[in-house]
N, C-alpha and C positions, 0 to 999 in steps of 0.2 A: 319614773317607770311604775309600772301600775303592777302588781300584787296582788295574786289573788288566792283564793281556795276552796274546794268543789267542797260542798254539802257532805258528801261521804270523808274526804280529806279530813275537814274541822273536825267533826265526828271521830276519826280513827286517831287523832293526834290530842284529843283531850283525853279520853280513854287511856293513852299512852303515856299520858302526862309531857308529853313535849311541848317547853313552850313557843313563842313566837320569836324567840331572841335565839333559840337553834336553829329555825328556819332560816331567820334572814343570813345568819353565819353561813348556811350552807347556801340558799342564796348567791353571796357572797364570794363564797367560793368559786365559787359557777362562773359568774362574771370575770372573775381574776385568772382562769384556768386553773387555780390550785386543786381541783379535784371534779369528779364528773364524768359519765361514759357518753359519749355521743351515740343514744340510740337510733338516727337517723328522723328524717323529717321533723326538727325541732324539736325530740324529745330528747332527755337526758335522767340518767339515772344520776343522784348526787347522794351521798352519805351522810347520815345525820345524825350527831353524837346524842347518846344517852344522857342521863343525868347521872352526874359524878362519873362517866366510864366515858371512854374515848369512841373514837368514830368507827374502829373495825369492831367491837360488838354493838355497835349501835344500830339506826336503824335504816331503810332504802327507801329513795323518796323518787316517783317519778315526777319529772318538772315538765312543765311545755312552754317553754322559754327562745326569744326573738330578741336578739338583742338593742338593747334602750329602747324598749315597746312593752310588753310585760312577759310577765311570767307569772302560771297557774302548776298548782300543788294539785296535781290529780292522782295518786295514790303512794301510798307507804307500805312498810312490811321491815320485820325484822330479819335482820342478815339471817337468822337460821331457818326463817317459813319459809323460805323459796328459793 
């Protein structure tokens, strides 16, 4: 599966200090069903834990994810921005 992340993404998740071993977790997750909103036409919101703190104050990642095809990291936000 191919993995990807927009220009702006990299950018807002280095800033945030998130690493790449959160992503793939919520990734992860994604695939497995264990978490994820289905925003329709292959977007999905997925939750992405913080560093040292759990996944409900952490942070909102939207995916655009096809399953065993890829999935791209087009934007984030902290559960309290929005």
């Amino acid at each position: 599966m191919l993995k990807l992340k927009t220009k702006w993404f990299n950018k807002w998740a280095r800033k945030n200090s998130i690493p790449d071993s959160s992503l793939l977790e919520a990734l992860e997750n994604l695939t497995e069903n264990l978490s994820g909103s289905n925003l329709g036409g292959g977007l999905y919101k997925v939750r992405t834990r913080r560093r040292r703190q759990g996944k409900s104050v952490g942070y909102r990642t939207i995916i655009a994810y096809k399953e065993m095809d890829k999935a791209i990291f087009l934007y984030g936000f902290s559960k309290g921005a929005r």
